[in-house]
PDB file of N, CA, C and O in Angstrom:
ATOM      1  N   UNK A   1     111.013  93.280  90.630  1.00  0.00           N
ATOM      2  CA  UNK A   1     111.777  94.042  91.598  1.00  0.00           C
ATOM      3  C   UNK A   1     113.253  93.848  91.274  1.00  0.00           C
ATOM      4  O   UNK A   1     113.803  92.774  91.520  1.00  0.00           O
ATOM      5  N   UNK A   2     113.844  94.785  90.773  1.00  0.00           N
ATOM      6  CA  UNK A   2     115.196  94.747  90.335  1.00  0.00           C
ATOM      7  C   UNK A   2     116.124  94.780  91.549  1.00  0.00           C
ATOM      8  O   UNK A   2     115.799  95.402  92.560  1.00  0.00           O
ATOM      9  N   UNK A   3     117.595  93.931  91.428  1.00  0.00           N
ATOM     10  CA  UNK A   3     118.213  93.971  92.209  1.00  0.00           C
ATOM     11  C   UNK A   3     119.428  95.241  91.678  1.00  0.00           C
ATOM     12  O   UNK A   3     119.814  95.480  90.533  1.00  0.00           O
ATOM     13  N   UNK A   4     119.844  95.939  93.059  1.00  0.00           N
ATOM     14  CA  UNK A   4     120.285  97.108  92.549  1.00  0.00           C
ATOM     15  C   UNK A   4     121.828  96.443  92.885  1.00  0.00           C
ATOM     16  O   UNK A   4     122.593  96.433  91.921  1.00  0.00           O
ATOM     17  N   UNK A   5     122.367  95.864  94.228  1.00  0.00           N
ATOM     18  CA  UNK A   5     123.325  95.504  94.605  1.00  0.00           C
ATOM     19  C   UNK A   5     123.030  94.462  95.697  1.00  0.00           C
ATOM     20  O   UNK A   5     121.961  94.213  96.255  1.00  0.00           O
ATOM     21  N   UNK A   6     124.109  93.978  95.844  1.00  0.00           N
ATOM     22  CA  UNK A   6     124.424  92.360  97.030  1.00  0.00           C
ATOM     23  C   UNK A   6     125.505  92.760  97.547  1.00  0.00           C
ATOM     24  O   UNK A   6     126.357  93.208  96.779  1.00  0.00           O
ATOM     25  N   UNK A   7     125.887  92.696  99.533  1.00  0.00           N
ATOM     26  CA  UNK A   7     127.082  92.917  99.464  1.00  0.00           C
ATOM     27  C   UNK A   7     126.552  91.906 100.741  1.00  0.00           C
ATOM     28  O   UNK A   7     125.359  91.619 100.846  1.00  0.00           O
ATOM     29  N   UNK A   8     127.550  91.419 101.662  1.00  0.00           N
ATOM     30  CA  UNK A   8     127.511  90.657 103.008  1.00  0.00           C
ATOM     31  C   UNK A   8     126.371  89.693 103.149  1.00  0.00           C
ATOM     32  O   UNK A   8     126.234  89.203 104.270  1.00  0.00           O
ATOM     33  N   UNK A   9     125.477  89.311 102.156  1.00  0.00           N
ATOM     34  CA  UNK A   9     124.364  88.580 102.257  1.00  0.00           C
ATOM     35  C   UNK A   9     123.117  89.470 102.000  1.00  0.00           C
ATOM     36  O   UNK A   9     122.002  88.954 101.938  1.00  0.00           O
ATOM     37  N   UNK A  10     123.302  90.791 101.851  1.00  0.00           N
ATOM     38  CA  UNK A  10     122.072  91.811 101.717  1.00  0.00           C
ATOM     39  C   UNK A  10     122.191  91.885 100.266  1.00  0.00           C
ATOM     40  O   UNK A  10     123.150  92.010  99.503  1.00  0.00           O
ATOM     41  N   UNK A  11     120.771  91.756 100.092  1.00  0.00           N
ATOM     42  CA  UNK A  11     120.304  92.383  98.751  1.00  0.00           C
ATOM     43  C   UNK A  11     119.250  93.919  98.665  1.00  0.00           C
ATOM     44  O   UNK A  11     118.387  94.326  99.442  1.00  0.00           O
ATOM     45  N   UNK A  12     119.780  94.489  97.374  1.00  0.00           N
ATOM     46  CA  UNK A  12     119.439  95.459  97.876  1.00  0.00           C
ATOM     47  C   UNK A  12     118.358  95.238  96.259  1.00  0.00           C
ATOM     48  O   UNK A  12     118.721  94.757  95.186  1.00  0.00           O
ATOM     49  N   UNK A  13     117.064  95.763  96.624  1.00  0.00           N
ATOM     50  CA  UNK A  13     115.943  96.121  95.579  1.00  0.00           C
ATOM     51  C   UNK A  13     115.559  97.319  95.660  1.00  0.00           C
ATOM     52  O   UNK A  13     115.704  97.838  96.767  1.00  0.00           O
ATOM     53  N   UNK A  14     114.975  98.126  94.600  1.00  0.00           N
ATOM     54  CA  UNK A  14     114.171  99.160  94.085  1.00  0.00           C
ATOM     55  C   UNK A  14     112.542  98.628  93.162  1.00  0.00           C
ATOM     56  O   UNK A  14     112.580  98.180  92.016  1.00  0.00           O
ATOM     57  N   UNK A  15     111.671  98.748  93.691  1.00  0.00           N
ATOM     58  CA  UNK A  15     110.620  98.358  92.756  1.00  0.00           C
ATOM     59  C   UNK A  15     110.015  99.359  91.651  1.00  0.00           C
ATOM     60  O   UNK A  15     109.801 100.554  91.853  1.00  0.00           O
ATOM     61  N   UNK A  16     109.806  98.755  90.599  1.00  0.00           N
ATOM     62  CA  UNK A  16     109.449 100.063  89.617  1.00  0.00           C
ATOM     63  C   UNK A  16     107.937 100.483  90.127  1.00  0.00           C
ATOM     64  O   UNK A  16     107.228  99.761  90.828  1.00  0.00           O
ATOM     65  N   UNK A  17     107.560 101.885  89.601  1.00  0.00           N
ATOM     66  CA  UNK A  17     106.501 102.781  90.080  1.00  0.00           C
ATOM     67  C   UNK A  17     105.942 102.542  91.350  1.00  0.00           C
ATOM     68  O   UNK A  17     104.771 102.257  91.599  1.00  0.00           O
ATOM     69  N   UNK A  18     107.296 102.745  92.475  1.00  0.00           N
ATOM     70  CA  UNK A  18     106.766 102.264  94.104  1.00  0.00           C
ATOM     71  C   UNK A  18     106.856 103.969  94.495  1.00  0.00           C
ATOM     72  O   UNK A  18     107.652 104.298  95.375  1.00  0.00           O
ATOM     73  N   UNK A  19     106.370 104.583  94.100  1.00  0.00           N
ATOM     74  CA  UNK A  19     106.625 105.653  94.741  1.00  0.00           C
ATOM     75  C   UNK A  19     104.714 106.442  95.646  1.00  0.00           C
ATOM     76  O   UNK A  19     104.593 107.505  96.255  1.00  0.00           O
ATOM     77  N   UNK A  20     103.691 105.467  95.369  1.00  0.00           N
ATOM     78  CA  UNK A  20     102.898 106.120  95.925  1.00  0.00           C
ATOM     79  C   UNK A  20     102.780 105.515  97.746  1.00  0.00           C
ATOM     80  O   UNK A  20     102.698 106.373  98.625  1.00  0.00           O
ATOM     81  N   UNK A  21     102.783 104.076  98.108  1.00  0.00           N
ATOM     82  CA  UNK A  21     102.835 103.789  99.455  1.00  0.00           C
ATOM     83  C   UNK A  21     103.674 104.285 100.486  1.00  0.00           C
ATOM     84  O   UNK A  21     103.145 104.537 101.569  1.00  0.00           O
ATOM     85  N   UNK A  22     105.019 104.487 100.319  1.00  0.00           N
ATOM     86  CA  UNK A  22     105.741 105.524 101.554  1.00  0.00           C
ATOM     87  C   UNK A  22     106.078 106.999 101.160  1.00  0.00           C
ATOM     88  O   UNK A  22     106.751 107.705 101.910  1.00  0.00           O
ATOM     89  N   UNK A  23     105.546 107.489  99.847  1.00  0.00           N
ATOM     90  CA  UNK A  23     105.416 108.529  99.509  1.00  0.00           C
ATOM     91  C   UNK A  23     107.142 109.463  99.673  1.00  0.00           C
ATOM     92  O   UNK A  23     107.708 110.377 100.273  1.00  0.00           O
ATOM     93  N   UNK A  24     107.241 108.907  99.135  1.00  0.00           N
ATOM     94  CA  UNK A  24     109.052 109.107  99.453  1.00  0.00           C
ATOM     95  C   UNK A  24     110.225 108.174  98.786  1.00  0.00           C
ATOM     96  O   UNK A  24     110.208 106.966  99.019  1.00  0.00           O
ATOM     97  N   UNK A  25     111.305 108.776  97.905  1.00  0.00           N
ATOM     98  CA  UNK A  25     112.593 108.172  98.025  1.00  0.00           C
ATOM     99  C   UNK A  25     113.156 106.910  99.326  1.00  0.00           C
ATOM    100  O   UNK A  25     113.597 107.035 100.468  1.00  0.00           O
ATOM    101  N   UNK A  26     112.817 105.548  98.307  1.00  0.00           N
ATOM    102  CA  UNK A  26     113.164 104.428  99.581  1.00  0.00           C
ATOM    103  C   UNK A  26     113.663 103.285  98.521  1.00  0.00           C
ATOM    104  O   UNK A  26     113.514 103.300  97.299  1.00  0.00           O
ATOM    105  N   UNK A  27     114.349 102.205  99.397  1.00  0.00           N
ATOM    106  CA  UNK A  27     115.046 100.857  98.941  1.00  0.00           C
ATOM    107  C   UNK A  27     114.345  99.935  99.498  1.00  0.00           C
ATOM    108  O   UNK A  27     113.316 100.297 100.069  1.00  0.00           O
ATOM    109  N   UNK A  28     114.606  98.879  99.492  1.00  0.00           N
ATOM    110  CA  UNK A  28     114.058  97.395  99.839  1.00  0.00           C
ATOM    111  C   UNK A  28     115.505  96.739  99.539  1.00  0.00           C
ATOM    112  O   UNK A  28     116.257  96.665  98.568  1.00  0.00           O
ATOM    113  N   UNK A  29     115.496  96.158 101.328  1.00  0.00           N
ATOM    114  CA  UNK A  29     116.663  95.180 101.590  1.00  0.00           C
ATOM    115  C   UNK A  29     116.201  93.547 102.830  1.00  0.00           C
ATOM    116  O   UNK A  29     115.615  93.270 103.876  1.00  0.00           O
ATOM    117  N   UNK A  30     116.951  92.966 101.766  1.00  0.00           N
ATOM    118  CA  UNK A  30     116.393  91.644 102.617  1.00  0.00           C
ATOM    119  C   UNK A  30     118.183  90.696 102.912  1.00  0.00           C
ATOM    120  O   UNK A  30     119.234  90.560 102.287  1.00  0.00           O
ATOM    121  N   UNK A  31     117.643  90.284 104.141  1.00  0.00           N
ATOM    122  CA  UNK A  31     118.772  89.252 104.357  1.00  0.00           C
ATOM    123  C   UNK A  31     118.312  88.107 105.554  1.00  0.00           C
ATOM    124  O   UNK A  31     118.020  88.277 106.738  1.00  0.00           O
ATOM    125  N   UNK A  32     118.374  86.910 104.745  1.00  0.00           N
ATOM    126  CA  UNK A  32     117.842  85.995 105.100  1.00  0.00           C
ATOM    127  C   UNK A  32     116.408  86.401 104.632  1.00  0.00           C
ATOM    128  O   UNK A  32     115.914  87.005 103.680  1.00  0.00           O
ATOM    129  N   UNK A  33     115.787  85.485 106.288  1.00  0.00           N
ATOM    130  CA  UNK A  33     114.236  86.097 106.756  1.00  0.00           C
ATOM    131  C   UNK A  33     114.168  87.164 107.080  1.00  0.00           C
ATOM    132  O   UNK A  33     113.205  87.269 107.840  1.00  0.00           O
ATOM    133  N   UNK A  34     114.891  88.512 106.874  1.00  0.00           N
ATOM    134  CA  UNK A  34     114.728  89.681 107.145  1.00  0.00           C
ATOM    135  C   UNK A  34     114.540  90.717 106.138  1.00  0.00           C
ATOM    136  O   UNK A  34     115.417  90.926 105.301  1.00  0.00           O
ATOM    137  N   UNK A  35     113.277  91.487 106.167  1.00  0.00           N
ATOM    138  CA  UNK A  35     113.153  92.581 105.083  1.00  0.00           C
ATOM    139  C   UNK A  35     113.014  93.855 105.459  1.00  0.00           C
ATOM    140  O   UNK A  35     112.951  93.841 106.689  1.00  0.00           O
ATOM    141  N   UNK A  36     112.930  94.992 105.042  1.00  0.00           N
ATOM    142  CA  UNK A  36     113.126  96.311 105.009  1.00  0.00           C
ATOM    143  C   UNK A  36     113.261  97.334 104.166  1.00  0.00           C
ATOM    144  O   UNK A  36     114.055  97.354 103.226  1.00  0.00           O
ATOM    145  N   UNK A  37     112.136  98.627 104.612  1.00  0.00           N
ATOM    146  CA  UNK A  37     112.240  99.511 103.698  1.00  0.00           C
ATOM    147  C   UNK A  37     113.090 100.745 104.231  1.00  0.00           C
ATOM    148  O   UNK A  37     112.824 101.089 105.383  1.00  0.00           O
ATOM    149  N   UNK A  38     114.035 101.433 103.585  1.00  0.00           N
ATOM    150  CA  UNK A  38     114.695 102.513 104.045  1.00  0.00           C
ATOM    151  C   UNK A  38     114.363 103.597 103.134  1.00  0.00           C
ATOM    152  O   UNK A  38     114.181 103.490 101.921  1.00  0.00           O
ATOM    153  N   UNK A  39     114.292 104.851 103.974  1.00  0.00           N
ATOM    154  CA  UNK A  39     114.419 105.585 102.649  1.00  0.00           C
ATOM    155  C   UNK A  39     115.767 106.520 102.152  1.00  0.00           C
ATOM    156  O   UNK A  39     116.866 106.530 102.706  1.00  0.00           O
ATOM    157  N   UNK A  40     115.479 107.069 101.303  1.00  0.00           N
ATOM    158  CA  UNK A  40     116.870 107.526 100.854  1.00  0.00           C
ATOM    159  C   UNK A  40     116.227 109.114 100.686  1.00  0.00           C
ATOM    160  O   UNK A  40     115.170 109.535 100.216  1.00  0.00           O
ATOM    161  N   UNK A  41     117.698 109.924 101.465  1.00  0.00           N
ATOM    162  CA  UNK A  41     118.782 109.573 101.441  1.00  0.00           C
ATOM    163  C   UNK A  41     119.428 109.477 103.160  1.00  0.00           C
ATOM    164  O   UNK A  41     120.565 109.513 103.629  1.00  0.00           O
ATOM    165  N   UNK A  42     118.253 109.361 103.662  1.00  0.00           N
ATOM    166  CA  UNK A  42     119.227 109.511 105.707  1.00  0.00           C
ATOM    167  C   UNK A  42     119.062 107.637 106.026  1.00  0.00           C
ATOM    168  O   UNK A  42     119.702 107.228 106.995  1.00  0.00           O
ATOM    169  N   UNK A  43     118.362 106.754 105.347  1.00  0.00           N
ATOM    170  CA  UNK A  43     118.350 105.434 105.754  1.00  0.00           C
ATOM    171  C   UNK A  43     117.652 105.373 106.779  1.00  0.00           C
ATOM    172  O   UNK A  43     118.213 104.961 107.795  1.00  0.00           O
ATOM    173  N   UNK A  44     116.031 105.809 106.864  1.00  0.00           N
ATOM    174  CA  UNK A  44     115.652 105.900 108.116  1.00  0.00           C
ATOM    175  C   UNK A  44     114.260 104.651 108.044  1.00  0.00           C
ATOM    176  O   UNK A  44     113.381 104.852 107.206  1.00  0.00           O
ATOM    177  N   UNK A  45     114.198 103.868 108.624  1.00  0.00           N
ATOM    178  CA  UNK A  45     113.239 103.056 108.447  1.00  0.00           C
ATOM    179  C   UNK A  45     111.856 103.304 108.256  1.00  0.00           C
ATOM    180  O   UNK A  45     111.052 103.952 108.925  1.00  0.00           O
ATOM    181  N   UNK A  46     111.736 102.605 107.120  1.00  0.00           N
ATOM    182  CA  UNK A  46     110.146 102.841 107.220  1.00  0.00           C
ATOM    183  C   UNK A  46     109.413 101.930 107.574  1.00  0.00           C
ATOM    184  O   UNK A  46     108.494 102.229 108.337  1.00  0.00           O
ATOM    185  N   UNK A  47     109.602 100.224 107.055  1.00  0.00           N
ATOM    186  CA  UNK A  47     108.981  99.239 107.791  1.00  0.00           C
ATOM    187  C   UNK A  47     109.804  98.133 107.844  1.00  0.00           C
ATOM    188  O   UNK A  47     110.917  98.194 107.321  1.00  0.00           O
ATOM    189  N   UNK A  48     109.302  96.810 108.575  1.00  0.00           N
ATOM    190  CA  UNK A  48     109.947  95.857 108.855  1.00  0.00           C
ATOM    191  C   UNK A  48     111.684  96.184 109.252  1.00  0.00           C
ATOM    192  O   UNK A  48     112.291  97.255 109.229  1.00  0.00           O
ATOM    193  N   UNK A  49     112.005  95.249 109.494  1.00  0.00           N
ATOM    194  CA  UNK A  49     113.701  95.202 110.330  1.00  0.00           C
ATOM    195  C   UNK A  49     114.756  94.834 109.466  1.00  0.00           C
ATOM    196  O   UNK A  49     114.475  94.606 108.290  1.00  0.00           O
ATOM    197  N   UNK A  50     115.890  94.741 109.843  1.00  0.00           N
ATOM    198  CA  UNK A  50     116.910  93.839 109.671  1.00  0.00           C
ATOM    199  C   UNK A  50     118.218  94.009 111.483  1.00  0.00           C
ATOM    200  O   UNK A  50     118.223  94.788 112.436  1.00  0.00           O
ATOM    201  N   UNK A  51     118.956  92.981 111.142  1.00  0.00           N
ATOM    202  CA  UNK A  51     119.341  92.819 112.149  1.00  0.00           C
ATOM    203  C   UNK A  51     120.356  93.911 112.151  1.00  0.00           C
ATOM    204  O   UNK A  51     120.992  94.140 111.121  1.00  0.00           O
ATOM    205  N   UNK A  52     120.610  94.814 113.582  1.00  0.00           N
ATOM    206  CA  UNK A  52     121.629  95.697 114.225  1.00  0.00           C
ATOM    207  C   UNK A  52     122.914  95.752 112.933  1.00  0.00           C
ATOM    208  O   UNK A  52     123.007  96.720 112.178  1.00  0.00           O
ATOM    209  N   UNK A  53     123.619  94.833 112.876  1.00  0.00           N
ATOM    210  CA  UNK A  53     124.930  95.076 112.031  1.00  0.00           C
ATOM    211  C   UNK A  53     124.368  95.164 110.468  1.00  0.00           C
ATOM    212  O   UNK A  53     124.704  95.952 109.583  1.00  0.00           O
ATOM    213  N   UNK A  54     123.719  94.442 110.447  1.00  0.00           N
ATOM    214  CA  UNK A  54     123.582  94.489 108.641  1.00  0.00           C
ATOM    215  C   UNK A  54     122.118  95.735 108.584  1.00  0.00           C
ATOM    216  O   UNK A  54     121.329  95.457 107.682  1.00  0.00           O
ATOM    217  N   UNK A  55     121.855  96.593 109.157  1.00  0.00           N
ATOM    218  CA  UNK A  55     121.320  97.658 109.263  1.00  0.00           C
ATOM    219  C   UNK A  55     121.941  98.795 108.878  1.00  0.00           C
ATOM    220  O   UNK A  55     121.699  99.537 107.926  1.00  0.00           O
ATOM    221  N   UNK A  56     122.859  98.860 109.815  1.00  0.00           N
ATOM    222  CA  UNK A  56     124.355  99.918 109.892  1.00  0.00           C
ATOM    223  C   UNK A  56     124.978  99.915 108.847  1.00  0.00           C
ATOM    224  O   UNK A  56     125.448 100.976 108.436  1.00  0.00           O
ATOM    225  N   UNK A  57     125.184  98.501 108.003  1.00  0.00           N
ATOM    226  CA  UNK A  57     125.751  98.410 107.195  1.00  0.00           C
ATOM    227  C   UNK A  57     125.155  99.002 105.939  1.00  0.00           C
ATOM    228  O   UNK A  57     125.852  99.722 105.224  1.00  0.00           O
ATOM    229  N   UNK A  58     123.749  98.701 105.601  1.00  0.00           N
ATOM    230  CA  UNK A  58     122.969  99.396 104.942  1.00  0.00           C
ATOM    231  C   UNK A  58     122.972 100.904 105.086  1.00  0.00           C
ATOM    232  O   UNK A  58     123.398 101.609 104.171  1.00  0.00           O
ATOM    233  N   UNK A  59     122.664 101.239 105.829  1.00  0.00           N
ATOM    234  CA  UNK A  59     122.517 102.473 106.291  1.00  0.00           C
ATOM    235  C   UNK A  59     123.941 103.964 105.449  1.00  0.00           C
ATOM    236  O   UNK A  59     123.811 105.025 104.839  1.00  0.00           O
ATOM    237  N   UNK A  60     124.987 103.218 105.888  1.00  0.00           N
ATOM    238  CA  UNK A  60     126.542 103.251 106.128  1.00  0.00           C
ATOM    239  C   UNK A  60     126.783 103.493 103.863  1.00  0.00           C
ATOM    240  O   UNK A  60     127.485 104.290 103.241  1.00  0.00           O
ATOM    241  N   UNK A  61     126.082 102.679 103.495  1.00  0.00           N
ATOM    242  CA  UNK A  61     126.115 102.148 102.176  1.00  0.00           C
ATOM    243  C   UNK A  61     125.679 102.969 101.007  1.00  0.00           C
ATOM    244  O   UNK A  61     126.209 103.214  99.923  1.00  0.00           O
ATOM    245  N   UNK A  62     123.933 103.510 101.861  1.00  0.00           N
ATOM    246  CA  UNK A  62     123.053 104.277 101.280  1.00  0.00           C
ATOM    247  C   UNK A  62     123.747 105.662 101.512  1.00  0.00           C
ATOM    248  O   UNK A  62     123.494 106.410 100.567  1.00  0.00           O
ATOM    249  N   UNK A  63     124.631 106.312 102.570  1.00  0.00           N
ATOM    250  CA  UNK A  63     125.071 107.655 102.718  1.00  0.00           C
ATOM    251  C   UNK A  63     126.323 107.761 101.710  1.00  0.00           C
ATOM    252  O   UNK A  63     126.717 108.815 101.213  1.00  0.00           O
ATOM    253  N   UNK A  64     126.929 106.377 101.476  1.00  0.00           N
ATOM    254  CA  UNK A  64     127.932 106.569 100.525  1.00  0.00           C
ATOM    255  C   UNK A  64     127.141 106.557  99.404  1.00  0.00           C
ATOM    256  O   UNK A  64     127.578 107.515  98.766  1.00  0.00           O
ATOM    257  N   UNK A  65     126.279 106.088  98.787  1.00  0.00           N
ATOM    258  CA  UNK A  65     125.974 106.018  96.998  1.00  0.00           C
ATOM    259  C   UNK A  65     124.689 107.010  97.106  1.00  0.00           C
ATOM    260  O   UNK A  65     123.899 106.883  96.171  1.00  0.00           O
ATOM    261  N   UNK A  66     124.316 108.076  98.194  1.00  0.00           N
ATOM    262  CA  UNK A  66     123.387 108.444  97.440  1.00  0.00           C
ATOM    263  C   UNK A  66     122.790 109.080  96.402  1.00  0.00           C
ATOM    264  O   UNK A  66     121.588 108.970  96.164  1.00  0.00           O
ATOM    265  N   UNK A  67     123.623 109.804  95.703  1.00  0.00           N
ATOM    266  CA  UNK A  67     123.657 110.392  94.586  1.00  0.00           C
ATOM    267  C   UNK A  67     123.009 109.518  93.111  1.00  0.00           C
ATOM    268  O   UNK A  67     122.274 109.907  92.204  1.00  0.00           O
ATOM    269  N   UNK A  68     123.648 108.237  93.377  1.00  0.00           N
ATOM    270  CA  UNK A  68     123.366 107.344  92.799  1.00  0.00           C
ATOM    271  C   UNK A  68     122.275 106.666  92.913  1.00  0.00           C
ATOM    272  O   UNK A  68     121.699 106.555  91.831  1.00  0.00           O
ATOM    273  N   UNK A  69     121.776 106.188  93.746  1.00  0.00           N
ATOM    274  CA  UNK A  69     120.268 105.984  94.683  1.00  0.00           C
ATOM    275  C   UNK A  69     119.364 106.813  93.838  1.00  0.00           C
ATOM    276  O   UNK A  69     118.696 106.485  92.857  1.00  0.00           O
ATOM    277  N   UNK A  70     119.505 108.079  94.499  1.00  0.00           N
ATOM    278  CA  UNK A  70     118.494 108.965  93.770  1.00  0.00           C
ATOM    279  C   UNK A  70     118.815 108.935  92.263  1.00  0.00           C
ATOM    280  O   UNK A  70     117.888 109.532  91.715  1.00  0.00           O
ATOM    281  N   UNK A  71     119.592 108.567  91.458  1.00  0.00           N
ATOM    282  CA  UNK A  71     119.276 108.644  90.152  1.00  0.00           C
ATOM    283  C   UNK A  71     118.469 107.352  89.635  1.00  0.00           C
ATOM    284  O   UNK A  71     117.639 107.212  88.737  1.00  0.00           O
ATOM    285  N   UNK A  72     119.145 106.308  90.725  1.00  0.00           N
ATOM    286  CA  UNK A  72     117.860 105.015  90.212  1.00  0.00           C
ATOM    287  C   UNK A  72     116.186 105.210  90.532  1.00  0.00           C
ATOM    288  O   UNK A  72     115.245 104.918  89.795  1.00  0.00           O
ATOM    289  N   UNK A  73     116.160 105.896  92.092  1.00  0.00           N
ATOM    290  CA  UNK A  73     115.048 105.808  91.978  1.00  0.00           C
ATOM    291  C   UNK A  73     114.003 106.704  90.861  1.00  0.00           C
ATOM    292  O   UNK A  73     112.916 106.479  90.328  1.00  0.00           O
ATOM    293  N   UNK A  74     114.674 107.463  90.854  1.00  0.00           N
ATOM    294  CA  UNK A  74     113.647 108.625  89.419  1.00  0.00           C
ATOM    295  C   UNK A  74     113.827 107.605  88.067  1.00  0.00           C
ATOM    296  O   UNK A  74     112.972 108.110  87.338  1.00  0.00           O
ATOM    297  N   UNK A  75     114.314 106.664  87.406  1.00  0.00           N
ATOM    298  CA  UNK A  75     114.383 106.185  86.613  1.00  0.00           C
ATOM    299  C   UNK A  75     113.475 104.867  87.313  1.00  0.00           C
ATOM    300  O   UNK A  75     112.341 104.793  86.840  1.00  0.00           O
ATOM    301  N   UNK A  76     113.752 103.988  88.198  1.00  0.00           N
ATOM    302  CA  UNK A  76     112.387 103.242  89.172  1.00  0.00           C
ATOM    303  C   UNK A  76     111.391 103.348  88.906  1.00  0.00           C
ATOM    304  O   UNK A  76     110.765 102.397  88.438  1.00  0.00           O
ATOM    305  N   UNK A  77     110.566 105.168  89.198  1.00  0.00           N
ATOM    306  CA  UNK A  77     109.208 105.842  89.545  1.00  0.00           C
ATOM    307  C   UNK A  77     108.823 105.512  87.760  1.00  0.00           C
ATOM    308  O   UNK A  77     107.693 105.074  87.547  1.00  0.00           O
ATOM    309  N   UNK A  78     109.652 105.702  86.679  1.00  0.00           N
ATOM    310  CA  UNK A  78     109.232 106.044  85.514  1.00  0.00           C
ATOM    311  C   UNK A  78     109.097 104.577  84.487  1.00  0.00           C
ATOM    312  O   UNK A  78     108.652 104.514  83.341  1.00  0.00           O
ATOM    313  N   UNK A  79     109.814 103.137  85.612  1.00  0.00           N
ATOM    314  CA  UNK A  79     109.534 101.899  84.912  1.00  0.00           C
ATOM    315  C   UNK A  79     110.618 101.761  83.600  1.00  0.00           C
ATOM    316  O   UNK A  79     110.526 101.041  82.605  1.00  0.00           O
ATOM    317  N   UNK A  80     111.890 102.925  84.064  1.00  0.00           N
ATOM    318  CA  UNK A  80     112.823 102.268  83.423  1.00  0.00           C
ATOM    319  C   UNK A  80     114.003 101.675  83.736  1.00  0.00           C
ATOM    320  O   UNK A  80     113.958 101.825  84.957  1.00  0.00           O
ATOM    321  N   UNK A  81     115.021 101.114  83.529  1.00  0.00           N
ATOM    322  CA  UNK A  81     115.900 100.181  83.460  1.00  0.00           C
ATOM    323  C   UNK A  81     116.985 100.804  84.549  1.00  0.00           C
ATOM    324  O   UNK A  81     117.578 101.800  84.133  1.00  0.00           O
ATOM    325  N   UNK A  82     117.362 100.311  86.027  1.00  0.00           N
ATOM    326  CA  UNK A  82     117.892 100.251  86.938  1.00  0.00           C
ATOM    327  C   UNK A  82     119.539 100.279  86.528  1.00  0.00           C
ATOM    328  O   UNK A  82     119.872  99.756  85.463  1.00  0.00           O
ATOM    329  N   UNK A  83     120.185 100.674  87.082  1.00  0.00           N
ATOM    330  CA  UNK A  83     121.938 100.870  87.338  1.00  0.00           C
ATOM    331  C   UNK A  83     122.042 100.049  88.232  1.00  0.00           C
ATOM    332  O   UNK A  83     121.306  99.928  89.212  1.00  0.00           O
ATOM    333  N   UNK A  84     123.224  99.259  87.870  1.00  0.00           N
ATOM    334  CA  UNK A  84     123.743  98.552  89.605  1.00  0.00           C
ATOM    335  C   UNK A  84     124.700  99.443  89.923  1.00  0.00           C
ATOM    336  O   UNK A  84     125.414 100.185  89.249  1.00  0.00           O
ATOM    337  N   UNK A  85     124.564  99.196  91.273  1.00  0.00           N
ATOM    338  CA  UNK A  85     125.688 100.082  92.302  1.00  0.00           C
ATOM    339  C   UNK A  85     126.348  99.394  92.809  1.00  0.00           C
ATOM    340  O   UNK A  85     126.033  98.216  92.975  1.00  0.00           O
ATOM    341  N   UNK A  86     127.453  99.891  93.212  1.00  0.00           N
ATOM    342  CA  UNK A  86     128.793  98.924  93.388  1.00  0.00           C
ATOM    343  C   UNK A  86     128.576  98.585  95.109  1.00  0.00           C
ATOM    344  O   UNK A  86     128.061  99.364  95.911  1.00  0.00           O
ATOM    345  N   UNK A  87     128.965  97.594  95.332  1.00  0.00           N
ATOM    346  CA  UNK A  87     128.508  97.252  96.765  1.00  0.00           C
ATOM    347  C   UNK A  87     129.374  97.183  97.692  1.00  0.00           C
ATOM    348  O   UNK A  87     130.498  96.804  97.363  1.00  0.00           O
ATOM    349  N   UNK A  88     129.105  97.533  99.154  1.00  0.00           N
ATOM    350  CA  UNK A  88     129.546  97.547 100.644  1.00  0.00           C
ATOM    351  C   UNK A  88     131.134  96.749 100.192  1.00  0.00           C
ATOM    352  O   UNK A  88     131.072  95.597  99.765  1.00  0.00           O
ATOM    353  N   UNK A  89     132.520  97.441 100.320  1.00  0.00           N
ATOM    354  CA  UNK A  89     133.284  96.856 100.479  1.00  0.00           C
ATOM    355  C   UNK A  89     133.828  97.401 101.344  1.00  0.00           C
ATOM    356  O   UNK A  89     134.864  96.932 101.814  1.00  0.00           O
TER     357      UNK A  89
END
């Protein structure tokens, strides 16, 4: 599970060929004990949590890079080599 970016304690992952379980454009973000799938590109939850601010913040993150998002994930689905994205400043 590649890390795409880190910003405030969030890490942000993409897993390669994850595209059949939420059937949809999505990320994986964890901070702390907290994990979560969003999808891209509105940041709308698909499972598990994270807390109120570092949600928003995610959220806030994914509307700025999505262009970029979506070019990792189609390179993700195909098991090749991830871009980092520049993170939450």
């Amino acid at each position: 599970m590649p890390s795409i970016s880190m910003f405030y304690g969030v890490i942000i992952y993409m897993y390669f060929f994850d595209n059949k379980k939420h059937n949809q454009p999505h990320l994986h973000a964890e901070y702390g004990e907290h994990s979560i799938v969003l999808s891209i590109p509105d940041g709308t939850m698909l499972n598990g949590s994270l807390p109120a601010k570092q949600l928003k913040m995610v959220q806030a993150w994914i509307a700025i890079h999505e262009e970029e998002l979506m070019a990792d994930w189609k390179l993700a689905i195909q098991g090749q080599e991830l871009f980092r994205i520049d993170p939450l400043k």
